[in-house]
MARFIKE-714478 format. One line per 10 residues: their letters; for each residue x, y, z of C-alpha. Coordinates in nm, 3 decimals. Layout:
<rs>
a	X Y Z  ...
</rs>
This chain:
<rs>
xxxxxxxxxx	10.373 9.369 7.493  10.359 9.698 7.644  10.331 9.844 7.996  9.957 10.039 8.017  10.046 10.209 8.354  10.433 10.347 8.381  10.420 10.308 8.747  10.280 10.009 8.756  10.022 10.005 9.031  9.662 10.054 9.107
xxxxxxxxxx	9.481 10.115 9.410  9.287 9.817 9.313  9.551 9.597 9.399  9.576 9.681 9.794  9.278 9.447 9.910  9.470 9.148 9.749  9.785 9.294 9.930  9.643 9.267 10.264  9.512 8.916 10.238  9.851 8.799 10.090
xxxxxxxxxx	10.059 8.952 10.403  9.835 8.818 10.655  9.796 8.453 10.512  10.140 8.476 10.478  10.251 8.648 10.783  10.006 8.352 11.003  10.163 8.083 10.815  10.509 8.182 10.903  10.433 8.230 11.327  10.158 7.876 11.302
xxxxxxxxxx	10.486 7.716 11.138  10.718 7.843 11.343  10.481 7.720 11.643  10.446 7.389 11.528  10.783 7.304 11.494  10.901 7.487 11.845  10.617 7.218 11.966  10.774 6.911 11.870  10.990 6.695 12.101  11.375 6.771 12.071
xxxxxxxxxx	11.448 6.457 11.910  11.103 6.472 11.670  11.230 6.835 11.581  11.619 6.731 11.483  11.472 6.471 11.243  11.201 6.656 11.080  11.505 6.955 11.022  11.755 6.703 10.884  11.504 6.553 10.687  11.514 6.865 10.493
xxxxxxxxxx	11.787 6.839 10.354  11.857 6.541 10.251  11.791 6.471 9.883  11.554 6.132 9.979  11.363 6.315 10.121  11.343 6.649 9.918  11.199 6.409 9.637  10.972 6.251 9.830  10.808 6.554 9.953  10.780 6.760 9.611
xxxxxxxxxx	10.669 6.433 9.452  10.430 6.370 9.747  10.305 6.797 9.739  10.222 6.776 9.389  10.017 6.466 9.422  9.836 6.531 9.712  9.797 6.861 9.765  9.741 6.952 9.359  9.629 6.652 9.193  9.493 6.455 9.502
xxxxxxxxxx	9.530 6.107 9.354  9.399 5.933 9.674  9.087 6.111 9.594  9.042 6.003 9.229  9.096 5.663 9.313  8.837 5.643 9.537  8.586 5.888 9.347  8.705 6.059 9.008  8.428 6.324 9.020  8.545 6.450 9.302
xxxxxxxxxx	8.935 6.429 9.224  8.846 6.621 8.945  8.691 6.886 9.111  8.960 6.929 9.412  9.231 6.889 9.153  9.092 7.133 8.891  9.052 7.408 9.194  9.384 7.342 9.319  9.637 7.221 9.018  9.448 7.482 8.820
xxxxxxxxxx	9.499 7.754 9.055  9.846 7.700 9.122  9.891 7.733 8.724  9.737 7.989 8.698  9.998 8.207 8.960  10.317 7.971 8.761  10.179 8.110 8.404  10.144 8.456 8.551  10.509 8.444 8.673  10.588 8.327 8.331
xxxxxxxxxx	10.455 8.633 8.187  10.592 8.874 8.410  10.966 8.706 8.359  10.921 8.712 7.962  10.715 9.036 7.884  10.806 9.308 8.171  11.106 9.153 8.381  11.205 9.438 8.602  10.805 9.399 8.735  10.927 9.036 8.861
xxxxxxxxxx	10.955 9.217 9.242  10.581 9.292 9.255  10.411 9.019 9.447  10.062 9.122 9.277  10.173 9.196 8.921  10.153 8.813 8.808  9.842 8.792 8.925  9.691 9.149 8.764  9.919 9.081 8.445  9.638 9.141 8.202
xxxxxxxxxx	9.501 9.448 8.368  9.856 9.598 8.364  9.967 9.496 8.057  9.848 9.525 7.714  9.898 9.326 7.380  10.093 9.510 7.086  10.156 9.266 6.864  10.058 8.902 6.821  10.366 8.677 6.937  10.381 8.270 6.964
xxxxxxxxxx	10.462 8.305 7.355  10.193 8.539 7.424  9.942 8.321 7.192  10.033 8.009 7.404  10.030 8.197 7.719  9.676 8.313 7.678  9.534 8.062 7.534  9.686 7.834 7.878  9.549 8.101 8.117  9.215 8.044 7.975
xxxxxxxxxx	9.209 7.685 7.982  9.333 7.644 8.285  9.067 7.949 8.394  8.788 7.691 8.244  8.894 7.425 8.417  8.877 7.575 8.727  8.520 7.705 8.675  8.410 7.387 8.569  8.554 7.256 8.913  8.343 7.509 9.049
xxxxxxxxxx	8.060 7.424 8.921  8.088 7.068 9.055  8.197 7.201 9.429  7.828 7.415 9.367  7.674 7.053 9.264  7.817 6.906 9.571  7.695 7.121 9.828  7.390 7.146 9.743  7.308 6.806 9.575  7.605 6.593 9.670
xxxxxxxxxx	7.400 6.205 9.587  7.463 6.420 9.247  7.865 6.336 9.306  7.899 6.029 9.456  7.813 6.183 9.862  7.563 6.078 10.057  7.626 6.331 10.283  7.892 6.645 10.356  7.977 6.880 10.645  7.751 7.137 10.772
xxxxxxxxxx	7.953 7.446 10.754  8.014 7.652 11.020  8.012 8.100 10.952  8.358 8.098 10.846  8.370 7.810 10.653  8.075 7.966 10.454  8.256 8.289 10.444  8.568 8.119 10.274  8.376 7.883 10.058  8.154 8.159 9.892
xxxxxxxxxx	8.479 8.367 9.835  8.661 8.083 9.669  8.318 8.036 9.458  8.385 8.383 9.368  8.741 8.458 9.274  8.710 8.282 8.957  8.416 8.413 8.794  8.511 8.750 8.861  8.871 8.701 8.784  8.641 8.571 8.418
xxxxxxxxxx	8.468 8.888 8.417  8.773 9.101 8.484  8.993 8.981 8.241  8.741 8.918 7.955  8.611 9.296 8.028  8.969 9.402 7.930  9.060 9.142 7.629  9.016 9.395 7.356  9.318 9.587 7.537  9.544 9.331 7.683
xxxxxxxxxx	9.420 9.027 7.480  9.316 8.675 7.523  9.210 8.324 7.450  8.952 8.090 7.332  8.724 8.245 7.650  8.791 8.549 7.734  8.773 8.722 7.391  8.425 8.586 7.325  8.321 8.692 7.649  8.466 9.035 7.583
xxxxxxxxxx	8.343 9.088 7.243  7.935 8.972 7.403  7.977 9.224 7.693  8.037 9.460 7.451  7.767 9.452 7.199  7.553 9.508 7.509  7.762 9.780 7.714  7.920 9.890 7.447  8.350 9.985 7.403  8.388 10.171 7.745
xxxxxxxxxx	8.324 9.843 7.936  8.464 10.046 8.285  8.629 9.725 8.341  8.788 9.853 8.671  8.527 9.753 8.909  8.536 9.419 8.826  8.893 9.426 8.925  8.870 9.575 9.242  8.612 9.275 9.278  8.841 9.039 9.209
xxxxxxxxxx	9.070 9.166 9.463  8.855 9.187 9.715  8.738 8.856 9.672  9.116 8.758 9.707  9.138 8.926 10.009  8.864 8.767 10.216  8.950 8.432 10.072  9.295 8.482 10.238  9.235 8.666 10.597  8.939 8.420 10.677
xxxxxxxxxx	9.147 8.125 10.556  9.329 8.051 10.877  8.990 8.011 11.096  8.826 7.772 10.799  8.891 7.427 10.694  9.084 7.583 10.389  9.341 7.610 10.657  9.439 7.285 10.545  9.598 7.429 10.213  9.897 7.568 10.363
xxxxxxxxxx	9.896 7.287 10.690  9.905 6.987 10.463  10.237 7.132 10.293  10.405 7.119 10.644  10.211 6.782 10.714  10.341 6.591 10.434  10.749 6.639 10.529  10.683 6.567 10.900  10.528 6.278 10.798  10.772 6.139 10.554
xxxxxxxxxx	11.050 6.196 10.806  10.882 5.965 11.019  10.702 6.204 11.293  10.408 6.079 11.495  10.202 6.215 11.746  10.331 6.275 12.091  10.124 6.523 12.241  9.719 6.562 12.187  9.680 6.889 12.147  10.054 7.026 12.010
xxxxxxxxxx	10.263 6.962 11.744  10.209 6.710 11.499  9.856 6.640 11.606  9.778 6.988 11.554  9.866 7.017 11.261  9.682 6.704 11.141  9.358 6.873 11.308  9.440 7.197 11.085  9.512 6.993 10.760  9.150 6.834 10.745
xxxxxxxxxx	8.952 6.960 10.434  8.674 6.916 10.571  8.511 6.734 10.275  8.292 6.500 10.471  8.428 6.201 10.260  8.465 6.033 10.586  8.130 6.052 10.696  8.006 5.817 10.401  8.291 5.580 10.513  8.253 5.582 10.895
xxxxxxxxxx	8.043 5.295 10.988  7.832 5.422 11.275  7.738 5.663 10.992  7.466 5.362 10.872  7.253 5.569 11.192  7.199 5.926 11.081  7.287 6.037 11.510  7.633 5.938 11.448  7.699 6.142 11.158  7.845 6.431 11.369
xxxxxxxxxx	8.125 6.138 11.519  8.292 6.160 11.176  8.681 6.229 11.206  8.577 6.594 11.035  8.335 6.665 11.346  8.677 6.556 11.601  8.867 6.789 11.392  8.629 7.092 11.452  8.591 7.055 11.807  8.972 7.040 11.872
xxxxxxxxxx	9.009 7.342 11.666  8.747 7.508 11.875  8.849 7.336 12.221  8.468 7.235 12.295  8.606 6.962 12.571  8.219 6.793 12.606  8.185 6.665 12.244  8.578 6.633 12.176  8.512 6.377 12.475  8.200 6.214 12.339
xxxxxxxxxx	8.330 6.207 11.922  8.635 6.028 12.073  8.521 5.792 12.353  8.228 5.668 12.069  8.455 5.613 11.789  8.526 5.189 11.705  8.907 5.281 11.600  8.827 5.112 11.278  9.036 5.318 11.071  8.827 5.353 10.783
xxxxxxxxxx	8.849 5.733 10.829  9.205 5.718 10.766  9.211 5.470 10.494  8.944 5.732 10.294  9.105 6.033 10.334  9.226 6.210 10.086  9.500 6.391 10.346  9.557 6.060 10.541  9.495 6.247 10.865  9.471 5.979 11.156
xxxxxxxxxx	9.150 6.001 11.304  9.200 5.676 11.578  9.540 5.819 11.659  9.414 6.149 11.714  9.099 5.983 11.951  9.369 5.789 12.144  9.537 6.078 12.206  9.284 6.287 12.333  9.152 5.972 12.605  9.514 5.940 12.718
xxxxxxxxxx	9.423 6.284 12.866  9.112 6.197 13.074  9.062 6.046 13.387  8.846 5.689 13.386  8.749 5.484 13.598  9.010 5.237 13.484  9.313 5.215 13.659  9.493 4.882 13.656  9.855 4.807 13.728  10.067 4.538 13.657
xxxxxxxxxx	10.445 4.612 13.740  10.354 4.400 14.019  10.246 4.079 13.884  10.396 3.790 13.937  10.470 3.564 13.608  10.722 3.338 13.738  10.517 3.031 13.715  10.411 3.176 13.360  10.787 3.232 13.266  10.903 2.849 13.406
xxxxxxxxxx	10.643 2.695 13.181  10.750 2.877 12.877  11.118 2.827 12.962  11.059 2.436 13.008  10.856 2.373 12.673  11.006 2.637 12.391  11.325 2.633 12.180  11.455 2.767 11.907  11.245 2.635 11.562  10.959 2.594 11.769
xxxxxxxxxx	10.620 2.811 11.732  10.480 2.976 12.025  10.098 3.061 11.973  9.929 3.274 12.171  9.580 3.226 12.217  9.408 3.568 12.362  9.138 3.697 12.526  8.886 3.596 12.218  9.033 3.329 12.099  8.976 3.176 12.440
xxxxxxxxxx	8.644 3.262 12.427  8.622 3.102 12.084  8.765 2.758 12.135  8.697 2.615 11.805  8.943 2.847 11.630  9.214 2.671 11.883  9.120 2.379 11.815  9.124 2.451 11.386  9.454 2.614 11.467  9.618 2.358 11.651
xxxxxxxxxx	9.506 2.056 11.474  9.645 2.237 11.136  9.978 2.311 11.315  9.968 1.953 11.353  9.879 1.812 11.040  10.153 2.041 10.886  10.397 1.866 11.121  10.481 2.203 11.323  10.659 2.233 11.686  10.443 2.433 11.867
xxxxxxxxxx	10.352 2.540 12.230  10.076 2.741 12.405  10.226 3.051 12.539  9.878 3.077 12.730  9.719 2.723 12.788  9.529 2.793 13.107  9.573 3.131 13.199  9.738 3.417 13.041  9.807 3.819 13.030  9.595 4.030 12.814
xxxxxxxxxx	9.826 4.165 12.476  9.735 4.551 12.616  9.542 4.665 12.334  9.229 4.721 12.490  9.415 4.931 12.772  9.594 5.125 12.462  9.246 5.183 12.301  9.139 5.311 12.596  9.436 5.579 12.638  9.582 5.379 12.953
xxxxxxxxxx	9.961 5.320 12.770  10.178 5.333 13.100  9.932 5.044 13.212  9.976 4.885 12.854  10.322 4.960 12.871  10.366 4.708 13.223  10.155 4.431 13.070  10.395 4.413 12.775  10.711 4.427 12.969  10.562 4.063 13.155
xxxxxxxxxx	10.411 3.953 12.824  10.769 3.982 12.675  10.927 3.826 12.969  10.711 3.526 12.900  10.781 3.527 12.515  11.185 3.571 12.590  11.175 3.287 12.796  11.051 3.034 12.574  11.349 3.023 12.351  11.073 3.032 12.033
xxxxxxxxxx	11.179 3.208 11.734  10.791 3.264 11.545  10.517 3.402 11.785  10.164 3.322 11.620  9.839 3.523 11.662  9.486 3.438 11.559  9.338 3.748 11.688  9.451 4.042 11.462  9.370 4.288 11.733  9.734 4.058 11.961
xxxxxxxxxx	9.912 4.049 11.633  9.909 4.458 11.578  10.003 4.491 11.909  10.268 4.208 11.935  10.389 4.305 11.581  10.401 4.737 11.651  10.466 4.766 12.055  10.685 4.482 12.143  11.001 4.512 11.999  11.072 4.139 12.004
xxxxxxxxxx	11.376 4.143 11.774  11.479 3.772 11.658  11.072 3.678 11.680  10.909 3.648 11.391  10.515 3.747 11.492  10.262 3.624 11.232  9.899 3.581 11.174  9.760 3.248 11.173  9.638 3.348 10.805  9.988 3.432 10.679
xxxxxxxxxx	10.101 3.133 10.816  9.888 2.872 10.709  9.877 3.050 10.359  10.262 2.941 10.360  10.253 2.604 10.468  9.992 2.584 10.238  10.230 2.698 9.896  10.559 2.561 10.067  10.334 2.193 10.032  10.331 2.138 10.417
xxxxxxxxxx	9.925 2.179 10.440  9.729 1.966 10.188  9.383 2.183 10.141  9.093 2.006 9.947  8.912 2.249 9.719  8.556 2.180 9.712  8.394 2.289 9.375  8.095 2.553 9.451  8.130 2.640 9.765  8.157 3.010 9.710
xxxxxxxxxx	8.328 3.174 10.059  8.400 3.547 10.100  8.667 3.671 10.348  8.600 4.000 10.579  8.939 4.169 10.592  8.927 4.240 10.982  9.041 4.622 11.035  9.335 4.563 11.256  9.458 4.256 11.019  9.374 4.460 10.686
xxxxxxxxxx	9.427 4.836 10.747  9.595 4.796 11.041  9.845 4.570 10.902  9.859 4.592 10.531  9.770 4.198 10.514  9.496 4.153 10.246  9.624 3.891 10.012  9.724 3.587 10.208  9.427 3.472 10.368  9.261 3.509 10.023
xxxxxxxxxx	9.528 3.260 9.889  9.461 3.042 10.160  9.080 3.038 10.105  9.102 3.024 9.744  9.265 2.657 9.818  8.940 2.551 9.969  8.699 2.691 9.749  8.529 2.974 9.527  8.672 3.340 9.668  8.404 3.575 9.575
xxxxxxxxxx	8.434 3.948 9.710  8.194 4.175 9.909  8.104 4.492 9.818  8.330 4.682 10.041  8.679 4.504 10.083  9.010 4.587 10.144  9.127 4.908 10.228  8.755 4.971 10.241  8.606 4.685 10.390  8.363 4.787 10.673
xxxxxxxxxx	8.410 4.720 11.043  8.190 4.458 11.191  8.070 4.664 11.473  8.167 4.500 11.764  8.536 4.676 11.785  8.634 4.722 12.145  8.745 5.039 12.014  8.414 5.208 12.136  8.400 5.324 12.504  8.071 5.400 12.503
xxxxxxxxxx	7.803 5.252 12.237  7.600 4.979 12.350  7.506 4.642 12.189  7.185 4.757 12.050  7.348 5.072 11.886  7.593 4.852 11.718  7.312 4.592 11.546  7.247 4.859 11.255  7.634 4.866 11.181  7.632 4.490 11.213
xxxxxxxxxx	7.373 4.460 10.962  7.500 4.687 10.725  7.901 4.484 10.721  7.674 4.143 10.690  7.473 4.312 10.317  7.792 4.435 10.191  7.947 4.112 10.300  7.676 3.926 10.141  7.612 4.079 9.832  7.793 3.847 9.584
xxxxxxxxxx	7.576 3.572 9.734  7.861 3.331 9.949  7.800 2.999 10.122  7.995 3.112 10.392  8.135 3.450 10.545  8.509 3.374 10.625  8.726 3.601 10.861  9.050 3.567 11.066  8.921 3.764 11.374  8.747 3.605 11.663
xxxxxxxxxx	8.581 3.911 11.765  8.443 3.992 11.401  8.326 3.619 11.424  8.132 3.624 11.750  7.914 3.977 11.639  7.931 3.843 11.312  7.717 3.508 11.432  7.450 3.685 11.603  7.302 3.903 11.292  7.438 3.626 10.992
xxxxxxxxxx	7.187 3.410 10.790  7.439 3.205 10.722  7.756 3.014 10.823  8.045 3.263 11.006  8.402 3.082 11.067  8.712 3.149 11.112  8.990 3.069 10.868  9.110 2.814 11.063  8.819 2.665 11.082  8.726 2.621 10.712
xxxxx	9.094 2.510 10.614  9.117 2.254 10.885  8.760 2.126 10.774  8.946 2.051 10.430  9.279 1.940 10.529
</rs>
C-alpha cells in the first residue's frame, strides 16, 4: 500500500469534519446534562457502576446486542432485525475495518479522525497482499449488507404491510432530513469508492461497479465529486441528528448503563426520563402493539407520539397521549429499546393538578387493625379481597372454598370493609396520597401476625408485591398459589377430557409481574390449555384497565373485541383469566363462558 496524497488531506474531507465535532461536541454537554440531573444518590450509583467489572460486562454485552444487533427486535420480527442490525452492526464495521487499515497500512495516519473513513480515497493498492485481500473483500460485504438494509428501511416506509407493519410514524422535517441522509451515505459511499477501485482497489462489489462505470465514462472517472458527496451526506446525517429520532443512537448507549445500575425515573422531565424520551427510535413498532391502536384515532397515543411531544414540550397533547393511555405495558414489552412508556405517562400526571385530592394520614384503622390482630398468626394466610374482587363475589367464594379444601389457615384481611391497595391513586399520578393508604394498609397486614398475604386481583398483588416493603410476608397470586398446592398434592383437580380452556395473561399479573407459567400449570390440571393468538409478553389488554383517565366505555368496546378474537382464535370452551377486572369487561363482549381461575379449579376440585 502506498500513500496517494503526501499530506494526507483533502478539502473534501471538511463537511464530514464538521458533522463529527458537533455530534460529538452535543453528546458530550447532553451527557454531561443528564448525569448533573440525576438525584445525588441515583448519580453515585450510576458512577460506581462504572467501574465495577459486573457491570462493565453487562453493559458491552448489553451495547452490542441492543444497540448493533437488536435481538429484541428479531425475536419479535426478523425482517426488521435484519434491517436495523444490518444499518447499525454493519456500519459500526465498517469504521472498526477502516481503523484496521489505517493501523496496518499507514500507522502514523492513526491521529486523523477522517482517514479511516476516506482510506480508499487516500490510499492506493501496490501490490496484492492477504490482509488487504481480506480487508476489501470485508468492507464490501459489510457495504452490501448495509445497502440491502437499506433497501428494506425504503420497503418499510413506503409499503411497511410489505415488512410485517401495519403502520409507522409520520415523520416530522427533521426526521425526514436525517432519514434521507442516512438513505444516502451508503450508496454514495458505493459510488465513491467503486469510482476509485482501479486505483486503490477492491472487492467482489466495488471492482465490478468500477470496471461498468468505466466502459461508459471512460478511465478519468473524476471520482472526486462523489466524495465530496459522501461527505456531505455525512455531515447532515450528523448536525441534524440531535433534533431527530436518530438521537437515540448515541442516548441508548448512556441508557443502557443507567439502567443496569438500577436507575429509575425520578423526575418527568430530567434525567433518566429524558433520556428514555431521547432514546426512542421512533420505529412505530409500538403502534401495531398498542391496543387502542385497533381504532385508527388512537394511533397518534402510541408511546412514539408521548416521546415527540416531550421532546417538543407541546403540554396539550403530552396531557391528552398520557391521561388516555390504559398503562398496559405492551409498549414496553415491544420495544426494541425497552423505553417505559406507562412510567413515563405516570410521571408526567404526577405533575398536573386533578380534581382528585384524597387524604388518608387521617384515617382511623384501629377497629381494622384489632380484627386482624385477633384472627392472624404466624402460618396462617391473610387474603385480601379488593376493590374487584368484592365486586366479583364468586371469585371469593372459588378462592375460599379451595383454601379450604386444601386444608389452609386463612383470614380475610378485608371481610366487610377495607382500604383500597393505592394503585388506582398511583395510576393516576397521586403517590403521596398512595403513599398514606399503604402506610394503614401495612399497619393492618403487620398486625395480623400472617406470614403469606394472597391477592386475586393482579392489579393489589403488583402493588402489594413492588410498594410495600413487607419484609417476612410472602405476597402471592391466588394463581401461583393454587398452582402449588396443586403439585405439592394438597389440591386434588379433576381433568375433564375436551374441555379446551385458554388463559388471558392479565397485564399487571403477566408483564407486570413476570408470572406466565403457573396459572397455565394450574389450568392444564383441569383441562385442554390451548393458546390465543397473542399471549404472553404479548398478550393484549382487555380494555377495561383503570389505567385510562379519560376513554369512555364505548371507546373501549373495539379494544374489547379485538382481546376476545385473538383470545378466541384456537377455538376454547372457555376464556380463563386471574383478573377480576379483565373478567367483568371480558363478560360483556364474550360469546362464551369468562371465569376466573378460581372459579374453574374449584368447579373440579
Amino acid at each position: 500500500m502506498r500513500e496517494r496524497f503526501a499530506s494526507g488531506f483533502d478539502p473534501f474531507v471538511i463537511p464530514f469534519l464538521i458533522g463529527m465535532f458537533f455530534v460529538l461536541g452535543y453528546c458530550l454537554v447532553a451527557m454531561v446534562r443528564v448525569i448533573a440531573q440525576l438525584p445525588k444518590d441515583d448519580r453515585k450509583r450510576f458512577l460506581l457502576s462504572l467501574i465495577k467489572p459486573k457491570y462493565i460486562w453487562m453493559n458491552l454485552r448489553d451495547i452490542f446486542l441492543n444497540c448493533l444487533i437488536h435481538v429484541k427486535l428479531w425475536q419479535r420480527n426478523k425482517v426488521l432485525g435484519y434491517m436495523h442490525s444490518s444499518i447499525a452492526f454493519g456500519w459500526f464495521m465498517l469504521i472498526v475495518l477502516g481503523h484496521l487499515e489505517v493501523m496496518l497500512f499507514v500507522p502514523e495516519r492513526i491521529h486523523l479522525f477522517y482517514y479511516p473513513i476516506f482510506f480508499n480515497y487516500f490510499v492506493a493498492e501496490t501490490e496484492s497482499t492477504v490482509q488487504g485481500s481480506l480487508l476489501m473483500f470485508l468492507m464490501d460485504f459489510f457495504l452490501l449488507m448495509i445497502l440491502s438494509g437499506i433497501v428494506l428501511a425504503v420497503i418499510k416506509r413506503f409499503a411497511s404491510r410489505i415488512v410485517g407493519m401495519r403502520r409507522t410514524t409520520r415523520l416530522s422535517l427533521m426526521d425526514r432530513v436525517g432519514l434521507y441522509s442516512l438513505w444516502a451515505i451508503f450508496p454514495l459511499r458505493l459510488l465513491a469508492e467503486s469510482f476509485t477501485a482501479h486505483i486503490s482497489g477492491g472487492s467482489f462489489l466495488t471492482i465490478p461497479a468500477n470496471w461498468i462505470f468505466r466502459q461508459f465514462l471512460g478511465n478519468d472517472l473524476n471520482a472526486l465529486p462523489t466524495w465530496w458527496a459522501y461527505s456531505i451526506a455525512l455531515m447532515v446525517f450528523m448536525c441534524v441528528l440531535p433534533f431527530t429520532r436518530y438521537m437515540h443512537i448515541p442516548a441508548e448507549m448512556l441508557l443502557i448503563p443507567m439502567r443496569n445500575a438500577g436507575i429509575k425515573i425520578r423526575h418527568p422531565r430530567k434525567g433518566f426520563a429524558s433520556l428514555e424520551v431521547y432514546s426512542c427510535p421512533g420505529c412505530g413498532v409500538c403502534i401495531d402493539a398498542c391496543p387502542m391502536s385497533v381504532q385508527k384515532v388512537n394511533c397518534k397515543d402510541a408511546t412514539v407520539y408521548l416521546n415527540r411531544q416531550l421532546r417538543r414540550g407541546d403540554e396539550r397533547r403530552i396531557a391528552e397521549i398520557s391521561d388516555k393511555c390504559l398503562l398496559c405495558g405492551k409498549c414496553s414489552a415491544v420495544c426494541q429499546v425497552g423505553v417505559q412508556g406507562p412510567e413515563l405517562r405516570l410521571a408526567q400526571r404526577e405533575r398536573r393538578k386533578y380534581a382528585l385530592s384524597p387524604a388518608f394520614a387521617g384515617l382511623d384503622t384501629a377497629a381494622l387493625v384489632s380484627a386482624a390482630a385477633s384472627g392472624g398468626g404466624p402460618g396462617k394466610v391473610l387474603y385480601f379481597q379488593g376493590c374487584m374482587t368484592r365486586l366479583t363475589p364468586s371469585i371469593r367464594r372459588a378462592t375460599t372454598s379451595l383454601l379450604d379444601k386444601a386444608d389452609v389457615r386463612w383470614q380475610l384481611m378485608d371481610p366487610d370493609e377495607g382500604l383500597c391497595c393505592g394503585r388506582p391513586l398511583m395510576m393516576a399520578g397521586r403517590t403521596e396520597q398512595a403513599r398514606e393508604l399503604i402506610a394503614k394498609n401495612r399497619e393492618i397486614i403487620r398486625a395480623s401476625g400472617c406470614d403469606t398475604l394472597l391477592l386475586s386481583c393482579p392489579i393489589c398483588y403488583r402493588v402489594f408485591r413492588d410498594e410495600y416493603a413487607l419484609e417476612g410476608v410472602r405476597v402471592v397470586h391466588h394463581s401461583v398459589f393454587f398452582q402449588e398446592l396443586i403439585a405439592a398434592g394438597k389440591l386434588q383437580v379433576r381433568h375433564e377430557e375436551g374441555l379446551r380452556l385458554v388463559w388471558h395473561d392479565p397485564c399487571e399479573l403477566g408483564r407486570g409481574c413476570g408470572i406466565y407459567e403457573q396459572p397455565r400449570q394450574a389450568l392444564a390440571a383441569a383441562g385442554e390449555l390451548v393458546e390465543a393468538d397473542r399471549h404472553h409478553a404479548e398478550s393484549i389488554c382487555c380494555g377495561g384497565s383503570l389505567g385510562s383517565l379519560t376513554l369512555s366505555f364505548g371507546q373501549r368496546v373495539p379494544m374489547v373485541r379485538n382481546a376476545l378474537d385473538k383470545l378466541t382464535a384456537a377455538a376454547p370452551d372457555q376464556i380463563v383469566t386471574g383478573c377480576p377486572l379483565c373478567l367483568a369487561t371480558f363478560v360483556r363482549e364474550a360469546d362464551r363462558p369468562v371465569r376466573d381461575i378460581a372459579e374453574v379449579l374449584d368447579e373440579r376440585s
